[in-house]
N, C-alpha and C positions, 0 to 999 in steps of 0.2 A: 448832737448838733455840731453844726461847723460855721464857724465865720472867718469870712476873710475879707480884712481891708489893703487898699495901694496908697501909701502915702507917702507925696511928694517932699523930699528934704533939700531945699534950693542950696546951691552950690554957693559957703563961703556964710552957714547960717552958723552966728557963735552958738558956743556954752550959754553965755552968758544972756540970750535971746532966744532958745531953741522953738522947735515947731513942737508945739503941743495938740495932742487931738485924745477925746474923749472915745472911748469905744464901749460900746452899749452891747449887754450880753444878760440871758434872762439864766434863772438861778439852775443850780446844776457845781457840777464838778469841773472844775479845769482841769483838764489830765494831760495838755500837751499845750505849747505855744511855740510854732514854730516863727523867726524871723526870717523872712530872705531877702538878702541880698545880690541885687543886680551883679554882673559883671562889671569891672571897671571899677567900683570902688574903691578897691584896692586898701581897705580898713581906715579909708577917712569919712565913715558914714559911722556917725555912734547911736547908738538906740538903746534907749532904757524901758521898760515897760512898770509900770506902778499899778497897785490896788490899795488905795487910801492913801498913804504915807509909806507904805509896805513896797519896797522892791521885789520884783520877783524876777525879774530880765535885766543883767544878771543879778544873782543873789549877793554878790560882792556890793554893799552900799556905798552910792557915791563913784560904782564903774560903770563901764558901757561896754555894751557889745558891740562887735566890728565884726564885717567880711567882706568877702568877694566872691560873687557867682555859684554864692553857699547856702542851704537855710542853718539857722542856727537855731537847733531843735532841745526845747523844756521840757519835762516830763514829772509832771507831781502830780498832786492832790491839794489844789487849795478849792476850797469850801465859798459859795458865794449862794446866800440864804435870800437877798434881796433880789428885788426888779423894780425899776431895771437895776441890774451890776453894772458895773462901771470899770475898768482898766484905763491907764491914762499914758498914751503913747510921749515919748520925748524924743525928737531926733534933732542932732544940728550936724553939721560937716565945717568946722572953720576951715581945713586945709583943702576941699574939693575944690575943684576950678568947674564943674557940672552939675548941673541937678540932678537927685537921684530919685529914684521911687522904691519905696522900702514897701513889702507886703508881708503882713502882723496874720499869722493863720491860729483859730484857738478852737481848740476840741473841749466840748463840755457833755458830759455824759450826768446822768443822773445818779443822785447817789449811791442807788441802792443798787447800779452798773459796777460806777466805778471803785465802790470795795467790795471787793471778791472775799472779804471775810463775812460782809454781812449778806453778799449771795450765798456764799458755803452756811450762813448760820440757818436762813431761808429754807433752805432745802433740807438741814436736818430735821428744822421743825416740819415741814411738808410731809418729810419721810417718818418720822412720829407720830405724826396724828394718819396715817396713813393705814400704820401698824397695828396702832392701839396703843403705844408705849407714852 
C-alpha cells in the first residue's frame, strides 16, 4: 500500500508553534518514508516525522530533516499492529520568507512481504510438506 500526503508549512512557522498533522495508515509494515521537498527551500523547511513519542524522520531525537528539490528517502521495518496507525507529521520554517508544500510518501507492505526471512521460512515449510519431509 501507498500513501501520500501535500502539507503546507507557512513561511516563517516557529519551532516553537510547528504545523502538526495526524497521518492515518492501516496496519502493515513501513518499509519506506520518503519526504520531499519543493525546490526553493533551500533547508529552511524542517520536518520531523513521529509514531507515539518515537522519532523515526530523522532518527537523530530532537533533529529535523531539511532539503531542496530532493526527497529524503527512510528505509526500515517499523511494525504498526493497530488501525488505524497513526504517524504524526511536524513541520515549521522560522527562516523561510514562502510557504512551502512538504509531501510525506509511506510504503506499507504486509508482514509477511516485508520480511523476506519469514517468506524464505514459508516456502521451506511449503517445500517440506510438498516432499514428505
Amino acid at each position: 500500500m501507498f500513501y501520500a500526503w501535500d502539507i503546507l508549512v507557512p513561511a516563517g512557522t516557529a519551532e516553537a508553534d510547528p504545523v502538526e498533522q495526524t497521518l492515518k495508515l492501516t496496519k502493515g509494515v513501513i518499509t519506506r518514508i520518503d519526504v520531499k521537498f519543493p525546490p526553493g527551500c533551500h533547508g529552511l523547511v524542517k520536518v520531523r516525522l513521529l509514531r507515539s513519542e518515537f522519532q523515526l524522520v530523522p532518527l537523530s531525537r530532537g533533529e529535523w530533516v531539511t532539503g531542496d528539490g530532493e526527497p529524503v528517502v527512510t528505509e526500515g521495518f517499523y511494525l504498526l499492529e493497530e488501525t488505524p496507525a497513526e504517524l504524526k507529521f511536524i513541520g515549521c520554517s522560522p527562516s523561510a520568507s514562502y510557504n512551502h508544500t512538504i509531501t510525506i510518501r509511506v510504503s506499507i507492505d504486509p508482514p509477511e512481504v516485508a520480511n523476506p526471512w519469514q517468506v524464505m521460512r514459508d516456502f521451506v515449510s511449503i517445500v517440506k510438506r510438498l516432499i514428505g519431509i
